[in-house]
TORGU-112760 format. One record per residue: x negated, y negated, z negated of N, C-alpha, C in turn; residue in three letters. Coordinates in steps of 0.1 Angstrom, whole numbers, padded with zeros to 4 digits, always signed. Example, Ala and Ser with C-alpha at 12.3 -4.5 7.8 and 13.67 -1.06 7.14 Angstrom:
<nodes>
-0132+0057-0078-0123+0045-0078-0132+0033-0078ALA-0128+0022-0071-0137+0011-0071-0129+0000-0079SER
</nodes>
This chain:
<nodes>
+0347-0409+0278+0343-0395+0279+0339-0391+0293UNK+0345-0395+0301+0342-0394+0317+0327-0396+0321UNK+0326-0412+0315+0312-0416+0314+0300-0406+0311UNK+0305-0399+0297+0289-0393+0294+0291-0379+0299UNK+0299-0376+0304+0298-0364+0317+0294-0365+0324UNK+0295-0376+0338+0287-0378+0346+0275-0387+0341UNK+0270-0390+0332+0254-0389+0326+0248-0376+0325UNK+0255-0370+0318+0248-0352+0322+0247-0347+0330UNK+0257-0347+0340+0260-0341+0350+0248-0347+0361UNK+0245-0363+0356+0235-0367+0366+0216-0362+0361UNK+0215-0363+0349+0203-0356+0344+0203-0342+0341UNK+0208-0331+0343+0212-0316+0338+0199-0314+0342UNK+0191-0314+0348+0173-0312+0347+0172-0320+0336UNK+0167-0325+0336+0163-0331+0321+0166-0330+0306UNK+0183-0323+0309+0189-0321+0295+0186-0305+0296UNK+0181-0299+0308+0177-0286+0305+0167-0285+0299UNK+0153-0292+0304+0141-0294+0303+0140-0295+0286UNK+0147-0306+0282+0147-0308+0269+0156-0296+0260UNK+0160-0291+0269+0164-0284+0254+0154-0267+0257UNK+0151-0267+0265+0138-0253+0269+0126-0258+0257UNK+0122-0273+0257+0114-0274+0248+0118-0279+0235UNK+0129-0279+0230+0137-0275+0217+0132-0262+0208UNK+0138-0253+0223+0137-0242+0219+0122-0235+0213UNK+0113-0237+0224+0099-0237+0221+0089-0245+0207UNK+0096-0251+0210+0090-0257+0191+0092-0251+0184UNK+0104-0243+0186+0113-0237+0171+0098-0223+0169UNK+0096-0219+0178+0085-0205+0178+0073-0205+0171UNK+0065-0215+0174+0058-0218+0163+0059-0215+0149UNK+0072-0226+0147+0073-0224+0134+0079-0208+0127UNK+0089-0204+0135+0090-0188+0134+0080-0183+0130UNK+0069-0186+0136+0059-0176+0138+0051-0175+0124UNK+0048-0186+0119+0044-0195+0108+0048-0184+0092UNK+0063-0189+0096+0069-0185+0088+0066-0169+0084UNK+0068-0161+0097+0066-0151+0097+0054-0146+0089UNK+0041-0150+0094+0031-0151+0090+0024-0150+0076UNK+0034-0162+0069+0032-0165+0056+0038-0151+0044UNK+0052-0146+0049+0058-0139+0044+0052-0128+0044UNK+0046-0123+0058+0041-0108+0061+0026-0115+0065UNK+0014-0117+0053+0002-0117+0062-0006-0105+0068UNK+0000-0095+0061-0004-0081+0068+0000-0076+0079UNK-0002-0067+0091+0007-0062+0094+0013-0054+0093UNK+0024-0047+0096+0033-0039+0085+0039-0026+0094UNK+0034-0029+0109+0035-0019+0119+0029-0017+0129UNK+0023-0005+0138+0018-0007+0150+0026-0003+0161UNK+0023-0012+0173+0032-0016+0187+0024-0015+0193UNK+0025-0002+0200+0019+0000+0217+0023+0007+0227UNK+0016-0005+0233+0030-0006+0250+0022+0008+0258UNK+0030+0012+0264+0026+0021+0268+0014+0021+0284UNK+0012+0028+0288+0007+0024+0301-0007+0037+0306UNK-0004+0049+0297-0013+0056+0301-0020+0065+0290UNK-0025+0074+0290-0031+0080+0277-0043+0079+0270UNK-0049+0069+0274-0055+0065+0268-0052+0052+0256UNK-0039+0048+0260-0036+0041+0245-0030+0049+0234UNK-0024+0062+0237-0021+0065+0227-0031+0073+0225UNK-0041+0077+0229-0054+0080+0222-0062+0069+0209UNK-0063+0060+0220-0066+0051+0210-0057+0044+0194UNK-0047+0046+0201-0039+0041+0191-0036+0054+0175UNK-0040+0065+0182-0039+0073+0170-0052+0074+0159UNK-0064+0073+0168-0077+0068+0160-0077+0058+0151UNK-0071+0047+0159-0072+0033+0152-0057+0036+0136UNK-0050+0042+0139-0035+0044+0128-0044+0052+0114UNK-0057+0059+0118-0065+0064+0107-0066+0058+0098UNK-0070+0047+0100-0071+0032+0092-0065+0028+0082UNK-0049+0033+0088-0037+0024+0084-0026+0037+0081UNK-0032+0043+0071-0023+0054+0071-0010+0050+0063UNK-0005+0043+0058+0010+0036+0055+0018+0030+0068UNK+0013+0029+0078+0018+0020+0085+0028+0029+0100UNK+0041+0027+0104+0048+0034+0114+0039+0031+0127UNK+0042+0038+0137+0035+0036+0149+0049+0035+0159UNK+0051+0027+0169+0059+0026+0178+0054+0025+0195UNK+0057+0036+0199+0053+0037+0212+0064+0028+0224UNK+0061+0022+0228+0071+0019+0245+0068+0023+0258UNK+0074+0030+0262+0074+0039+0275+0064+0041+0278UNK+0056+0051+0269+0043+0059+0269+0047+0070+0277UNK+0035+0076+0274+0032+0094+0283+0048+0101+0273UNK+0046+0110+0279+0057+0124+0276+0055+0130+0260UNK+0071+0126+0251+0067+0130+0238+0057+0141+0234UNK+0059+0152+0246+0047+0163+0238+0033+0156+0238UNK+0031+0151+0253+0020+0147+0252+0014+0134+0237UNK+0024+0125+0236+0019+0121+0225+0020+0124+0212UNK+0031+0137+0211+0030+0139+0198+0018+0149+0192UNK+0012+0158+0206+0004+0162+0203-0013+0155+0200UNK-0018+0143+0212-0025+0134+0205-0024+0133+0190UNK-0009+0124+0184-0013+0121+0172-0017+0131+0161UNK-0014+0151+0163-0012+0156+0157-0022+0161+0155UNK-0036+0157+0168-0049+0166+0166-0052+0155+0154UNK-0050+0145+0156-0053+0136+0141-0047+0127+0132UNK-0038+0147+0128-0030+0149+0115-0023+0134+0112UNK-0015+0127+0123-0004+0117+0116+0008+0125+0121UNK+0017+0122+0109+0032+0129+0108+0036+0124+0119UNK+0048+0132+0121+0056+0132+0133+0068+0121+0131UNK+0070+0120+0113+0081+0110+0108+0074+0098+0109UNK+0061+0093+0112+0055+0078+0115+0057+0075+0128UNK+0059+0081+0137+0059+0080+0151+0072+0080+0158UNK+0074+0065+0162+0085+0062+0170+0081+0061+0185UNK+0086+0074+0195+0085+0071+0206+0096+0064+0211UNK+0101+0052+0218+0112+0047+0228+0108+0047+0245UNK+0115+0050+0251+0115+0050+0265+0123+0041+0271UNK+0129+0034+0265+0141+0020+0274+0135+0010+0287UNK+0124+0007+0278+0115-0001+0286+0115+0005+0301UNK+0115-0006+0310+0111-0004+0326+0097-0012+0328UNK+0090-0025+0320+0080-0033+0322+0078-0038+0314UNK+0068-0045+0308+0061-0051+0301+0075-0057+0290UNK+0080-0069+0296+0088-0073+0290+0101-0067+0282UNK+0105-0057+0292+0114-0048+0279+0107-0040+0272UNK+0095-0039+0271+0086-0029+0261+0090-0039+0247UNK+0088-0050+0247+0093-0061+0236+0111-0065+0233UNK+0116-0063+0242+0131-0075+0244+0139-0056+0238UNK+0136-0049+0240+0143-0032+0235+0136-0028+0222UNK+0126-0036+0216+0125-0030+0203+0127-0041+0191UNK+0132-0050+0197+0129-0062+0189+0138-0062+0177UNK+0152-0058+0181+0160-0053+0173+0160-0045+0163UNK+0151-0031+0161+0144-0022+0156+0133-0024+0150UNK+0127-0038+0153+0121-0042+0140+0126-0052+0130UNK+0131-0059+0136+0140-0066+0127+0150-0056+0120UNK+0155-0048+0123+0163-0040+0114+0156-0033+0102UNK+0141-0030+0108+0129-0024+0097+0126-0031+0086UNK+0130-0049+0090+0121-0059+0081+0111-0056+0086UNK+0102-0055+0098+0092-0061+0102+0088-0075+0110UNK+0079-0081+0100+0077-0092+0108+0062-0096+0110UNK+0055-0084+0107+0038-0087+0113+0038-0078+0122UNK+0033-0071+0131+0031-0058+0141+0013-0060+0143UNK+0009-0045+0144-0005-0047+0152+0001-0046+0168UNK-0007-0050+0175-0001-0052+0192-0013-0047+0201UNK-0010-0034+0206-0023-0026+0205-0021-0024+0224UNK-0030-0025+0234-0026-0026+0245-0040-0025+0253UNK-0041-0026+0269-0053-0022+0272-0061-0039+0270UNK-0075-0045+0279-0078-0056+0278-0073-0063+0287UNK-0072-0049+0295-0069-0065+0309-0054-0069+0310UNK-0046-0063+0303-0032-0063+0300-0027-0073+0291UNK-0036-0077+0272-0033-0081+0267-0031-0096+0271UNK-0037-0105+0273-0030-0119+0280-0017-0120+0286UNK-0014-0111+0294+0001-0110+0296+0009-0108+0284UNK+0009-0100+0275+0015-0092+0264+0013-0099+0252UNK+0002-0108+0254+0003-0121+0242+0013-0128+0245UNK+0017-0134+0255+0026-0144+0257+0037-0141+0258UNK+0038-0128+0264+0056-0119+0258+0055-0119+0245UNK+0046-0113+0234+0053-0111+0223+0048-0128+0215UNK+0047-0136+0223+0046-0149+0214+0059-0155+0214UNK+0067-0150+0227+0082-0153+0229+0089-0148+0227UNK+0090-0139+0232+0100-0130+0225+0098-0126+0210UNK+0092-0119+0205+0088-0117+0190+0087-0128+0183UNK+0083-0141+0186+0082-0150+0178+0092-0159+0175UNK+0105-0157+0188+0119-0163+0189+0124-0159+0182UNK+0120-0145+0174+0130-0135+0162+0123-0134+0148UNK+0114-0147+0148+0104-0147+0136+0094-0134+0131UNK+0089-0128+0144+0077-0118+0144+0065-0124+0146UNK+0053-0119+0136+0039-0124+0144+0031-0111+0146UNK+0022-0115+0151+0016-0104+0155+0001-0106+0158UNK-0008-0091+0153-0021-0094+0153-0023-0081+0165UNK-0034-0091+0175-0030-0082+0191-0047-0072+0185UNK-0048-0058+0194-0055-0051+0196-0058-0046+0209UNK-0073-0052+0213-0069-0048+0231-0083-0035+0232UNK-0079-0027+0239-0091-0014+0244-0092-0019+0255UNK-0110-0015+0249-0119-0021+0264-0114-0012+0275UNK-0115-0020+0290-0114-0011+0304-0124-0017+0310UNK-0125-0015+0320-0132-0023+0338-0123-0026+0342UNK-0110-0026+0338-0099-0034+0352-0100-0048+0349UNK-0097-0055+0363-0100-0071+0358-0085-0073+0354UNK-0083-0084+0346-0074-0089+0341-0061-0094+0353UNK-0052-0092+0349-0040-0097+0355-0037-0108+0360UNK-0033-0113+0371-0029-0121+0374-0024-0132+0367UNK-0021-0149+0371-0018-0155+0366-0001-0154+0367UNK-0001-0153+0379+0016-0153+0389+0022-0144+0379UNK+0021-0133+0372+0024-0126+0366+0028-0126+0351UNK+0019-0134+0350+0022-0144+0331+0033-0154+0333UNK+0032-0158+0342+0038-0169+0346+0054-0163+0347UNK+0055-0157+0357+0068-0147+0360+0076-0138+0346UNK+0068-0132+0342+0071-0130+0327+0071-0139+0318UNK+0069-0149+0319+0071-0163+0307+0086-0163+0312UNK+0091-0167+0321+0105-0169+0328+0114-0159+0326UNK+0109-0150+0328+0120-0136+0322+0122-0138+0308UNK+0106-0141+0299+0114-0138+0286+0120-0153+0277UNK+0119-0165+0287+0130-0177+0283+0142-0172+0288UNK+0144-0168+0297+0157-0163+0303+0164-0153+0295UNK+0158-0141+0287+0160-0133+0280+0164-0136+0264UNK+0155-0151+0261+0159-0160+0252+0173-0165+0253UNK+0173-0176+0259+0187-0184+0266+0196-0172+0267UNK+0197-0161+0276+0211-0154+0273+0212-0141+0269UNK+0200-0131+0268+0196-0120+0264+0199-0108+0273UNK+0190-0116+0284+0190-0108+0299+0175-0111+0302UNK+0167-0101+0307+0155-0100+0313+0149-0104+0328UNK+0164-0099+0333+0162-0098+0350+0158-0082+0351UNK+0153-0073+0347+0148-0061+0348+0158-0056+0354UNK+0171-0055+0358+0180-0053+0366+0175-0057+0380UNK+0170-0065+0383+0167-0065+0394+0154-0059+0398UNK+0149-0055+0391+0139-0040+0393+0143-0026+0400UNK+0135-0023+0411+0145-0008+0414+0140+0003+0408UNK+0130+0002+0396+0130+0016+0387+0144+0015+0382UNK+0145+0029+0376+0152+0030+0364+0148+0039+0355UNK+0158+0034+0341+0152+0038+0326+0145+0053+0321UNK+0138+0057+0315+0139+0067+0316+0143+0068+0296UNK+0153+0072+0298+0160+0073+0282+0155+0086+0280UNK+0147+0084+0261+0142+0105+0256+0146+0095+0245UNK+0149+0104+0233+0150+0103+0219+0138+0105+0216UNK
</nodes>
């Protein structure tokens, strides 16, 4: 017994490594799964970041008039409930949440709330230069809880995000995996909670 303790104890990088990419195999197939079950999607998810997504996002909901809308720490309820209202979507399709502090808890605080919906397709509606980041959060996070998702990005001029930044949020949301912490605590915003 002693023995294959200090075998672990001498590789614990390696028996990390391997089980990080355990874990990541398993996503795929989540995703898969997800996929097959829900080929539609069954909700729209947009991250917040300015009013112009929830402009967009209420034009584009035209489309999809069955379908709930879930905002993450967007503009100010009036402000978006009035957007959706110049084009007549009910006020009971629209979930505003505010928990989110960044990107990553826009995903890791509603994930729960879709899964409690039985959603497992989402549209994933975000700006352009943003989505690349926000693909790879909700490929992890969402995809670790058997969600897929079909992304929607609004053209901008801003250039696209950093690499350092994808990278850094890959790490948050394995971390958030592994023990269901973010790090966003070590952020000096705080939340801004509305019903």
């Amino acid at each position: 017994m002693k023995w294959l303790y200090h075998q672990f104890k001498k590789y614990w990088v390696l028996n990390l490594v391997g089980f990080i990419l355990i874990l990541l195999s398993i996503i795929p197939i989540r995703i898969a799964i997800a996929s097959y079950q829900a080929p539609h999607p069954q909700a729209i998810f947009t991250l917040g970041g300015g009013p112009e997504r929830e402009k967009f996002t209420a034009e584009f909901t035209q489309n999809h008039p069955n379908l709930d809308i879930w905002v993450s720490s967007g503009i100010l309820p009036a402000q978006a409930f009035a957007i959706f209202q110049v084009v007549d979507i009910p006020t009971n399709r629209i979930h505003l949440d505010y928990r989110a502090v960044d990107t990553v808890t826009n995903f890791t605080t509603l994930v729960n709330d879709f899964q409690h919906r039985h959603i497992q397709h989402i549209y994933l509606i975000t700006s352009d230069f943003h989505l690349p980041r926000a693909k790879i959060i909700a490929t992890l996070v969402l995809g670790s809880q058997g969600i897929t998702f079909t992304p929607i990005s609004i053209p901008t001029q801003r250039p696209r995000e950093s690499i350092l930044r994808i990278i850094r949020d890959s790490g948050r949301c394995l971390l958030w995996i592994i023990s269901g912490r973010t790090g966003a605590s070590l952020n000096q915003r705080s939340p801004i909670i509305c019903v």
